[in-house]
C-alpha positions as CSV (number, residue, x, y, z in Angstrom):
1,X,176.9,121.3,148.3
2,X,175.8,125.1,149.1
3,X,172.4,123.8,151.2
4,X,170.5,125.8,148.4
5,X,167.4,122.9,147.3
6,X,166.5,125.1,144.5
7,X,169.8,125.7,143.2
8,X,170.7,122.4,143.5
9,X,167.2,121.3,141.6
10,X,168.7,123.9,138.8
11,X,172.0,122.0,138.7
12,X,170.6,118.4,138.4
13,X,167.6,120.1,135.7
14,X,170.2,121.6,133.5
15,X,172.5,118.3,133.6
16,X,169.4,116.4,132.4
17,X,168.3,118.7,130.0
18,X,168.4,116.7,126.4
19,X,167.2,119.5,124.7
20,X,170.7,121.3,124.6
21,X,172.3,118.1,123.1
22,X,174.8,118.7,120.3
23,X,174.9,114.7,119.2
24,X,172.1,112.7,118.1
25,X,171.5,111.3,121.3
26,X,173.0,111.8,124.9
27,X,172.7,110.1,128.3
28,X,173.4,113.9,130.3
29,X,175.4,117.0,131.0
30,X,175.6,116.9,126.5
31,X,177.4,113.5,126.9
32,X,177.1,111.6,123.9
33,X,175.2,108.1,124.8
34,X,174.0,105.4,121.8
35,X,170.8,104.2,121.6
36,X,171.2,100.9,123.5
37,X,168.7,99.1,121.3
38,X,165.6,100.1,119.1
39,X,162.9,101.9,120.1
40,X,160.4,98.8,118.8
41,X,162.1,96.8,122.0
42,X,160.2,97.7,125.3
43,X,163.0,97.5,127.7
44,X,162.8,99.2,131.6
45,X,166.0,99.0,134.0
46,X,166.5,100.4,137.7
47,X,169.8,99.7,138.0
48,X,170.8,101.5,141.4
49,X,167.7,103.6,141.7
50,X,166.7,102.2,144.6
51,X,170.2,102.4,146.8
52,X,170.4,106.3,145.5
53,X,166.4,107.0,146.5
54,X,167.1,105.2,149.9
55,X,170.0,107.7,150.4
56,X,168.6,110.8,149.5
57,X,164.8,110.0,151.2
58,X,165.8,106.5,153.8
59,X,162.2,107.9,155.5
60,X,160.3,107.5,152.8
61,X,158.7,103.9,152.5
62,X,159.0,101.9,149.4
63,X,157.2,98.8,149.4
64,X,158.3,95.4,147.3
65,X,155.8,93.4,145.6
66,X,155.8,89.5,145.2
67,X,158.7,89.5,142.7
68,X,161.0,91.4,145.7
69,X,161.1,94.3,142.9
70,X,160.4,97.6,144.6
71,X,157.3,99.6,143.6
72,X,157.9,103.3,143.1
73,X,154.3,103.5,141.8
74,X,152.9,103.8,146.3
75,X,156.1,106.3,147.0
76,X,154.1,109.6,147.3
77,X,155.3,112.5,145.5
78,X,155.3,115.0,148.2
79,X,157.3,112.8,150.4
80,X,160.3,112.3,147.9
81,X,160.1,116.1,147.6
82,X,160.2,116.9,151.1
83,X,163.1,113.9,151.7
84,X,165.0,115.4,149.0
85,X,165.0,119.1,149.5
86,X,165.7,118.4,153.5
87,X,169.0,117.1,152.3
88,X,169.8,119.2,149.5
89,X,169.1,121.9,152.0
90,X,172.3,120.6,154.1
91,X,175.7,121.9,153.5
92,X,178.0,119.5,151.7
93,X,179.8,119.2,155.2
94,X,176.8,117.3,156.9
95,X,175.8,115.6,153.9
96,X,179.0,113.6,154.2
97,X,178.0,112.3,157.7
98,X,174.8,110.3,155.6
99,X,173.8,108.6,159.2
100,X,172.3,111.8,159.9
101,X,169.7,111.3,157.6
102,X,168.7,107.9,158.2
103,X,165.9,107.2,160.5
104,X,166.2,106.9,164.4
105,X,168.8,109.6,164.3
């Protein structure tokens, strides 16, 4: 919330960093997390990826395929980066007001 990208890239980076994890497995920030199933299942989830992407880079285009299931595979790297860092770059205060960010404004 300081409007510093590249501390807040340090923040997130540290939270997600599994090699400081004092249990035999965690989900983040050294939160203990059990394996959901084995590693001989293959099993992908999104979950809410898409809603929190669309926040944090709405000009960014994501296409869907046939299936309505949104390909991240097009989204070009750069762009996410640029998205992302122009709001991290915001104080917390304007971040709150999300319309801000969203296209056409």
């Amino acid at each position: 919330g300081t409007g510093n990208a590249t501390a807040c890239s340090l923040t997130v980076q540290d939270l997600f960093n599994k090699s400081s994890c004092s249990w035999s497995s965690c989900g983040w920030n050294d939160v203990y997390q059990p394996v959901p199933i084995p590693n001989t299942i293959r099993f992908i989830a999104m979950s809410g990826w898409y809603y929190t992407f669309n926040s944090l880079a709405p000009r960014v285009p994501v296409q869907q395929n046939d299936q309505n299931n949104y390909e991240f595979g097009s989204t070009n790297l750069a762009q996410i980066e640029t998205a992302i860092n122009m709001v991290c770059n915001e104080p917390w205060s304007s971040v709150l007001s999300p319309d801000k960010f969203r296209p056409g404004n």
